[in-house]
ROZA-449452 format. One record per residue: residue in three letters; x, y, z of N, C-alpha, C in turn. Coordinates in steps of 0.2 Angstrom, whole numbers, plus 5000, padded with zeros to 4 digits. Layout:
alaXYZXYZXYZ
...
***
This chain:
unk492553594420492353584427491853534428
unk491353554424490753494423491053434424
unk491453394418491653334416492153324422
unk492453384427492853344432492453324438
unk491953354438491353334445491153274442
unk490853274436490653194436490953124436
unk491753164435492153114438492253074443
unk491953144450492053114456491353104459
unk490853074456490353044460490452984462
unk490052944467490052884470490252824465
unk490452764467490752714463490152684463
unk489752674460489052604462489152544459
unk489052474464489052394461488752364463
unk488552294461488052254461488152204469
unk488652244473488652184479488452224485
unk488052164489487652194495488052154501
unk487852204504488252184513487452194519
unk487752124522487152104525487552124534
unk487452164538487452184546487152134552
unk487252104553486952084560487352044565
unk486951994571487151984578487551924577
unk488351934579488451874580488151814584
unk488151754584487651714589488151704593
unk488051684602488351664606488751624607
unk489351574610489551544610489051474614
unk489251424612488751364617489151364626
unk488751344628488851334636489351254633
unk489851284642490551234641490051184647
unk490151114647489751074652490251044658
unk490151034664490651004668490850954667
unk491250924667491750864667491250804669
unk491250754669490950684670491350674676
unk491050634682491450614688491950544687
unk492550554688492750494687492550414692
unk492550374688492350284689492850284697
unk492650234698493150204704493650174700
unk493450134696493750104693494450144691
unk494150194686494650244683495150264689
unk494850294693495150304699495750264701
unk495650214701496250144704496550154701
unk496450144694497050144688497450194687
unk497150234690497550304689497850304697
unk497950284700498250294706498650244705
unk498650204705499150144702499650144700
unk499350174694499950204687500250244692
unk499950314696500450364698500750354703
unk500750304708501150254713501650214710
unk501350194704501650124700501750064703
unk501450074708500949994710500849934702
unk501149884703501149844699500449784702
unk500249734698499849694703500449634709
unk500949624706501349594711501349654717
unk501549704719501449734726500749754726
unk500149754724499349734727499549674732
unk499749634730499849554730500249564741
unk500649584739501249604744500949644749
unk500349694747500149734751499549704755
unk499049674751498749614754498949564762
unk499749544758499949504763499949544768
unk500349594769500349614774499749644779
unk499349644775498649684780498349614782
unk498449534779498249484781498649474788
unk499449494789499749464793499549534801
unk499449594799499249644804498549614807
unk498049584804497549564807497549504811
unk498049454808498249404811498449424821
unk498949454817499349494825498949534830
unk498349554828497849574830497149514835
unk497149494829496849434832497149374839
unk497549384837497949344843497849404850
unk498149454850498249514854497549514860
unk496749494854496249504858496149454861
unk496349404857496249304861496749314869
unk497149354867497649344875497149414879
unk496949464877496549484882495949454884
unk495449414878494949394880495149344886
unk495749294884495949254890495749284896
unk496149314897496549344903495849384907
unk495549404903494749434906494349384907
unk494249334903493849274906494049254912
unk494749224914494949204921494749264924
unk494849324925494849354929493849364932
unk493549354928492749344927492549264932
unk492949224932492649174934492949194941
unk493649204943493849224950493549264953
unk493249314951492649354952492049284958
unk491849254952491249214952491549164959
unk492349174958492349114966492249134971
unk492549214973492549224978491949254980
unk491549234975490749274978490349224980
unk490749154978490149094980490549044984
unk491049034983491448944984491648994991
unk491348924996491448955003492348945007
unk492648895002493648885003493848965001
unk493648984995493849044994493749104997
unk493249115002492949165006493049165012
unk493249085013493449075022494149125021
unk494549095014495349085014495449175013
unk495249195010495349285012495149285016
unk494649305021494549335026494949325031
unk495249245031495849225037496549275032
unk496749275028497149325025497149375026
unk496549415027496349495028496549505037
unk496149455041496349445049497249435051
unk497649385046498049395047498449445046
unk498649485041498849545039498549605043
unk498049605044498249655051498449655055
unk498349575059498649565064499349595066
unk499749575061500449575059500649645059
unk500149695058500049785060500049805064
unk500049765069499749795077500349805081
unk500749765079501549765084501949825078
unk502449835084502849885080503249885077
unk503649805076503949765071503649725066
unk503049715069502649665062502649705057
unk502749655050502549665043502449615039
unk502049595034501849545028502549535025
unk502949485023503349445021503349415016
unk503449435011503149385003503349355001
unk503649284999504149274996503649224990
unk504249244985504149194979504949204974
unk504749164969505249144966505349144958
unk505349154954505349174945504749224945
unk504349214943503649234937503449284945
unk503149234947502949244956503049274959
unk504149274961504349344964504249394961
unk504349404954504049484950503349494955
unk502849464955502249474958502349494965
unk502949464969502949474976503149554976
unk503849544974503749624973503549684972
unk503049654965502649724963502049724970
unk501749654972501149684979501749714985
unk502149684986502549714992502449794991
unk502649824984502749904983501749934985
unk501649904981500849904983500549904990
unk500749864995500749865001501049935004
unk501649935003501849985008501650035004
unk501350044998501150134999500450125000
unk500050065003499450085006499550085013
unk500250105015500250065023500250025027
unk500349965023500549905026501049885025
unk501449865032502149845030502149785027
unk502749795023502749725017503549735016
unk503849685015504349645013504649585010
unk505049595005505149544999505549495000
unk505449425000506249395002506149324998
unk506749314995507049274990507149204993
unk506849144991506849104995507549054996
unk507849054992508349024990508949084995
unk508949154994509349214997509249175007
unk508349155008508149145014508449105017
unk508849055013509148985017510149015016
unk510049075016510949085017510849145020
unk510349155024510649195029510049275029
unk509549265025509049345026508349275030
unk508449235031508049205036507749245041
unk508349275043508649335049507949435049
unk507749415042507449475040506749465046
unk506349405046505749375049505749375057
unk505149435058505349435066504649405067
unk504649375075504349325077503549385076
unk503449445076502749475074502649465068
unk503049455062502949455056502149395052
unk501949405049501449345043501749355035
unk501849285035502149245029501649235024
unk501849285017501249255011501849225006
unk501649155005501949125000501749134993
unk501949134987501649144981501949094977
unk501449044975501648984968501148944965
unk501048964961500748934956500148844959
unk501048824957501048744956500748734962
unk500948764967501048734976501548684976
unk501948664975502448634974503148644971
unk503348704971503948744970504348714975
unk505048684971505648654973506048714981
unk506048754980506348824982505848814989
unk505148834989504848864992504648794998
unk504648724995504648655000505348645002
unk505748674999506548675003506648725010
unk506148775009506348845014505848815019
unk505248785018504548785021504748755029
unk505348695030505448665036505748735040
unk505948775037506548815042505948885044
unk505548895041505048945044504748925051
unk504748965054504348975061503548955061
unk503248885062502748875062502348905067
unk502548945069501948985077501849065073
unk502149075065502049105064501449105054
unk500849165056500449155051500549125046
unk500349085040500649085033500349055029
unk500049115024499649115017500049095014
unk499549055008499949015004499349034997
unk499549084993499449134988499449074981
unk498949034980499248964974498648974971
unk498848934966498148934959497648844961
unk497848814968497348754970496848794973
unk496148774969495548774976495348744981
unk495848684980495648644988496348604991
unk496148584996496748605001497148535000
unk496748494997497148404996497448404990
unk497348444986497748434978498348504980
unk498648514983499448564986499548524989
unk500348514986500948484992501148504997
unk501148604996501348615003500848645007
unk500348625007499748625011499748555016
unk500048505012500048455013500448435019
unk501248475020501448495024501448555029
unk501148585027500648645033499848655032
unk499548605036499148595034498848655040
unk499048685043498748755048499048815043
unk499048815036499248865033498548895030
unk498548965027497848975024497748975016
unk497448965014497248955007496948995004
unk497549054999497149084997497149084990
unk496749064987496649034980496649084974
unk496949074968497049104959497149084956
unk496649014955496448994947496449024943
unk496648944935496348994931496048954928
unk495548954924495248914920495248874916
unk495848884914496348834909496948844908
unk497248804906498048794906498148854900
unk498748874902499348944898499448884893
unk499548834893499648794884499248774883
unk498548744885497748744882497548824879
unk497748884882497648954880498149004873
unk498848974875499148994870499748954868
unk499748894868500248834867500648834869
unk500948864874501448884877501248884887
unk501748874889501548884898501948934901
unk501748974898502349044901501749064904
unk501949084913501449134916501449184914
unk500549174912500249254910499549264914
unk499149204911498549204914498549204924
unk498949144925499049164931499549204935
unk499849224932500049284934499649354936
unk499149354930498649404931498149374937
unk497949304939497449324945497849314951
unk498549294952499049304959498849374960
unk499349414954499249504953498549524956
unk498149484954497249524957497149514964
unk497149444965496949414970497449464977
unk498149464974498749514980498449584980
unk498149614975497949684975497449684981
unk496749644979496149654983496349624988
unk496949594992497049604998497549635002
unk497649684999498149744999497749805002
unk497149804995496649854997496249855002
unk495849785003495549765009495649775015
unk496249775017496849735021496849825023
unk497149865019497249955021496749985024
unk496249975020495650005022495449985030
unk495449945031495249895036495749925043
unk496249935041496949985044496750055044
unk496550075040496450135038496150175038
unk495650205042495050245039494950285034
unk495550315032495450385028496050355022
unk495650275019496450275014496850335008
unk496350365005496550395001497150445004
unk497050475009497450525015498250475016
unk498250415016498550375018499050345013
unk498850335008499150325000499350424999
unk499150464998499150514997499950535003
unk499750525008500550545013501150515009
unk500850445005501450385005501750394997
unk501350434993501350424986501450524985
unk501950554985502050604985502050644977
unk502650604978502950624966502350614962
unk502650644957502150634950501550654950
unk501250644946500350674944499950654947
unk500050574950499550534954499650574962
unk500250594964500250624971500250684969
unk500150724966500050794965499050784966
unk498850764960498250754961497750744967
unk498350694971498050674978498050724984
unk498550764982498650824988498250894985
unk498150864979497550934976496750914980
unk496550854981496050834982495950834991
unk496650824994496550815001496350895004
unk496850955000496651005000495951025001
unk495751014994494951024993494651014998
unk494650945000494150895005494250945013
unk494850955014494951015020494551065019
unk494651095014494351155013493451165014
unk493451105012492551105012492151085018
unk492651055020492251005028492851055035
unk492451055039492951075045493251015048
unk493751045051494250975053493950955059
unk493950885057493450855065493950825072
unk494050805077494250805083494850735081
unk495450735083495750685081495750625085
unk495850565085495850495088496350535093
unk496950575091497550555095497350605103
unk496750665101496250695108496050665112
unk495750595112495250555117495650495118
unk496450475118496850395119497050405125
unk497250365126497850375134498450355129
unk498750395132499450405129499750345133
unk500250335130500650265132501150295138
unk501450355139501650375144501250385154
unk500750385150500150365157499750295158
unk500250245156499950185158500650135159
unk500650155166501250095170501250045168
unk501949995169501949925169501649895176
unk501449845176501349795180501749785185
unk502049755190502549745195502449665194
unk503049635195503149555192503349555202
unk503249485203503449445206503049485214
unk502649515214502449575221501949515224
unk502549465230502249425234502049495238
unk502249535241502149575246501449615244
unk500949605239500449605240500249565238
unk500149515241499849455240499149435246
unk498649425245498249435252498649405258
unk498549425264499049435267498649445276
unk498549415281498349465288498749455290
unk498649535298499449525300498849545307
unk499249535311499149565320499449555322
unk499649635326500149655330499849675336
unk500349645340500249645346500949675350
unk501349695358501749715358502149645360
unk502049595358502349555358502349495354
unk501749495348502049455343501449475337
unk501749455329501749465325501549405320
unk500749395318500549355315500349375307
unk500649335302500549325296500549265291
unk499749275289499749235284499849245276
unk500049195274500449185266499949165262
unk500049185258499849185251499649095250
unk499249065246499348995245500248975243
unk500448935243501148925240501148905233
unk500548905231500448885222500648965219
unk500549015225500549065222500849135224
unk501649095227501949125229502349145223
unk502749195225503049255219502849265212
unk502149245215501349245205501149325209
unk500949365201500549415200499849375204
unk499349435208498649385208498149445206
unk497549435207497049475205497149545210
unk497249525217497349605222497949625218
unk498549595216499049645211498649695207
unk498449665203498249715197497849755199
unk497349725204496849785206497149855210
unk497649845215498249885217498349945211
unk498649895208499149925203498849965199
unk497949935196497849995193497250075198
unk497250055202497250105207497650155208
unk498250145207498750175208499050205202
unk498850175196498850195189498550275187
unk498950315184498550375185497950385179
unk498150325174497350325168496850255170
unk497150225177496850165176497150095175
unk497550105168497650085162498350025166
unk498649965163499349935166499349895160
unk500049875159500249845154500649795156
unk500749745152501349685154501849675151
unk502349685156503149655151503049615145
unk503349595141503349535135503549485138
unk503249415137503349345140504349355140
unk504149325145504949305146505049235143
unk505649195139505949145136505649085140
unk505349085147505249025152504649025150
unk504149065150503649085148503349075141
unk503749075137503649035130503748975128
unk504148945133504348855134503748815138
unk503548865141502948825145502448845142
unk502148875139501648885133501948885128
unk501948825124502248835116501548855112
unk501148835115500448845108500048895110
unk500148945115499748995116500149065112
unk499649065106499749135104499749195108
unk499549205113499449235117499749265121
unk500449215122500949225124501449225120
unk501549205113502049225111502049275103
unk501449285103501349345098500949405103
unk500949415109500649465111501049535115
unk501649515114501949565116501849585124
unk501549575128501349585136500749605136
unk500349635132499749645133499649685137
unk499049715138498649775144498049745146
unk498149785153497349775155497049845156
unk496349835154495849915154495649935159
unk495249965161495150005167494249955167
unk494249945162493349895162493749815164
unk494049815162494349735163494549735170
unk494949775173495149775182494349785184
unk493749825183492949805187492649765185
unk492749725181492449645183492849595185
unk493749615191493749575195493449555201
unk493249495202492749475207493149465215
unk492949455219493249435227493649385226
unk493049315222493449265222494249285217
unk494149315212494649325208495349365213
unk495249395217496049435221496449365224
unk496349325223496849255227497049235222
unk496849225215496949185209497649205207
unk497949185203498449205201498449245195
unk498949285192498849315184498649275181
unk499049215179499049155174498449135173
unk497949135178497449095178496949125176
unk496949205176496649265175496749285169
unk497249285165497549305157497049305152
unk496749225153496449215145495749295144
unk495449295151494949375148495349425150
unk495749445156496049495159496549525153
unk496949495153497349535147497449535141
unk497249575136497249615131497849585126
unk498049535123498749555120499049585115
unk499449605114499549655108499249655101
unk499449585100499149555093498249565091
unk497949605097497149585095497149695095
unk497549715096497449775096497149785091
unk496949845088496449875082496849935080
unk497249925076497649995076497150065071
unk497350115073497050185070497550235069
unk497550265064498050335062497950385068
unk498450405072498350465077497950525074
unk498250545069497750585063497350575060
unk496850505064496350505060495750565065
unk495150555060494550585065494050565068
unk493750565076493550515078492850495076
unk492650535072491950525067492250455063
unk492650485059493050425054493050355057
unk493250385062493650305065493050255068
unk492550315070491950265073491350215067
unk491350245061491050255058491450165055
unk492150185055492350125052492350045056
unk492650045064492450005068491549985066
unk490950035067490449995068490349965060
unk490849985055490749945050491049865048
unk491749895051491949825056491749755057
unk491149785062490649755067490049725061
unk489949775058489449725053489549715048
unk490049705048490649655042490649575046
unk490649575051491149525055490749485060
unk490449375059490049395059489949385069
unk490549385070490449375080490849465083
unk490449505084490649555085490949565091
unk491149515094491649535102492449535099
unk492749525093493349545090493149625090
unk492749655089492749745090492049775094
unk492249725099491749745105492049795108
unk491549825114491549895116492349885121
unk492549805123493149805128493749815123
unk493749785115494049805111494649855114
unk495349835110495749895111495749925106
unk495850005104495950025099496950045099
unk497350035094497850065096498050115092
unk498350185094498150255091499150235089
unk499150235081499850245079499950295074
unk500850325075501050375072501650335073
unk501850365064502750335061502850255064
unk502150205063502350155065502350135076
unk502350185076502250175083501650185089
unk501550135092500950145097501250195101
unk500850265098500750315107500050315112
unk499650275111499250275113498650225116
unk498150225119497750145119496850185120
unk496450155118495750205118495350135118
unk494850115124494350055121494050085117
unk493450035111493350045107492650075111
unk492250045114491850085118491850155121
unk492450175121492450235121492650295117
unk492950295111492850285105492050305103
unk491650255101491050265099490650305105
unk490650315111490450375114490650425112
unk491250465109491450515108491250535105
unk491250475098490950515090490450545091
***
């Protein structure tokens, strides 16, 4: 038993065992940022971009900046003219007479109830006549387009004897535009819309020398600018020059243009916009008293009576056996005379008497008075019959015309819907626009229009009393 227990003691040996901490592992370090360099290379490779398409790629961003560069050279162009045309019509006194006669004409042409502006041109130019004519009518000036070559076969016929002619050409010597020029009615206004500033270098100034001048230079020649002479530059100051006479020209017509353009320009987001805004402006202001409140309606102002020798001055005594009467002078026998009118507007229930339109005898015997053949008959006012004098009732109409009556053509038209605040406000501005104010003096006529039609007639003096 002894010898089996010593069997089983412990096994003892010479080797030792050592226990302890393993050490940590080392910290992992972040990556290194990759070179540009690296970069390319490796984007290269994975595009596989060769250096021939570098090469390729270059070109082409050389040829996009080229295209570029041209793109800005034709707008800096076209902005510089536009910068010096600027600078003409604020100093060179040709260009600032030739609008303003432009701007007088064009309304003229508004006051009659067939007048309208008349544009003709021909290639580049007609696009322009066009595009102002569309421009015109939605600011409410009448305007229309006519083809000058169309003009000599037969739309002649569009042009009534109220209308103003604006020509549109560059050169001033357009083959088309010297061909039609003999066949237009010389009694009738005619702007000539050209890139001359002065009035001896145009041919057809040369041949209508009572035409108005209204100048669209440009600085330099379309093949000094882009080697080429295709209208561009001038095309853009015809386009400008015809705008700011379009706008001027409404306003001036207008009182309330945005109301005006906004009636005319219904569609789309620009007439949505404008009926958003006319709303608003209703809403915030109360509605002021209309022009069409204080006019005399066209229906309360008689005509005139033609040929009334039987009130001609005249004495009679009667006796029961005879019957003495004096005549009229015989220069003035079956003549309108100043006791006519005076009659007449007595008997007028506003005052107010109007004159038939010249009769054809009457246009042959004054060929050069505008006043008879652009005036439609004209009226006389109730202030213009009180300052006939004694001596004036013997006198005959004729003699009396040039202050007595009114003729259409000098009317002042106003929207029947305008406000008479508006309207006043715009006349006295008128007035200090302009620089002899007896064109919108207080005898002035105003004429009150709807749909194109006079129903109305208001002196300008009384007008600015009401406002």
């Amino acid at each position: 038993m002894v010898q089996q227990c010593s069997q089983q003691r412990p096994i003892q040996n010479s080797e030792v065992y050592v226990f302890r901490k393993a050490p940590p592992f080392p910290a992992i370090s972040p990556p290194s940022p990759i070179t540009p360099a690296e970069d390319f290379d490796h984007t290269s490779d994975a595009l596989g971009l060769s250096q021939p398409d570098i090469v390729v790629c270059s070109k082409k961003l050389a040829v996009i900046e080229e295209r570029l560069a041209r793109a800005v050279h034709v707008l800096a162009t076209e902005t510089t003219a536009l910068q010096k045309l600027t600078e003409l019509f604020a100093s060179d006194r040709v260009a600032r007479d030739g609008f303003t006669r432009a701007v007088d004409a064009t309304i003229r042409s508004q006051a009659n109830n067939s007048g309208k502006l008349v544009i003709i041109g021909i290639g580049k130019s007609g696009h322009i006549a066009k595009k102002l004519v569309a421009t015109f009518n939605s600011l409410a000036v009448q305007a229309a387009f006519l083809h000058p070559t169309e003009a000599l076969h037969g739309d002649l016929g569009q042009i009534s004897r109220h209308d103003t002619l604006l020509l549109i050409t560059f050169s001033g010597k357009t083959p088309e535009l010297l061909t039609l020029l003999p066949h237009l009615d010389r009694s009738l206004p005619l702007i000539l819309l050209t890139g001359h500033t002065r009035r001896e270098t145009c041919e057809l100034l040369r041949h209508r020398p009572d035409a108005i001048l209204l100048p669209a230079p440009v600085h330099e020649t379309e093949t000094t600018s882009f080697g080429v002479a295709a209208p561009t530059t001038s095309t853009t100051t015809a386009l400008t020059v015809g705008d700011a006479l379009a706008i001027v020209a409404s306003r001036e017509l207008h009182p309330s243009l945005s109301s005006v353009f906004a009636r005319n320009h219904p569609g789309g987001a620009i007439g949505a916009a404008l009926w958003k805004q006319e709303e608003e402006q209703q809403q915030q202001q109360p509605r002021d008293e209309e022009v069409r409140s204080v006019m005399v309606p066209m229906s309360d102002i008689p005509p005139l009576p033609d040929n009334t020798t039987s009130s001609s001055p005249t004495s009679r005594s009667t006796s029961a056996t005879t019957t003495t009467t004096t005549d009229p002078p015989a220069a003035h026998k079956n003549q309108t005379t100043g006791l006519d009118v005076l009659r007449a507007g007595y008997a007028s229930p506003s005052g107010w008497l109007q004159l038939s339109p010249p009769t054809q005898q009457q246009q042959q015997q004054n060929p050069n008075d505008n006043n008879i053949h652009h005036g439609g008959g004209g009226v006389i006012s109730p202030s213009k019959i009180r300052r006939l004098t004694t001596e004036d009732m013997a006198r005959a109409l004729e003699d009396l015309r040039s202050w007595l009556v009114i003729p259409r053509g000098q009317f002042i038209p106003v929207a029947a819907d305008a406000s008479v605040q508006r309207a006043a406000e715009w006349i006295r501005g008128l007035r200090a626009a302009t620089a002899t104010g007896c064109v919108y003096g207080d005898e002035a006529i105003v004429a009150v229009m709807e749909n194109r039609e006079c129903v109305g007639l208001l002196e300008v003096g009384r007008l600015l009393e009401v406002a």
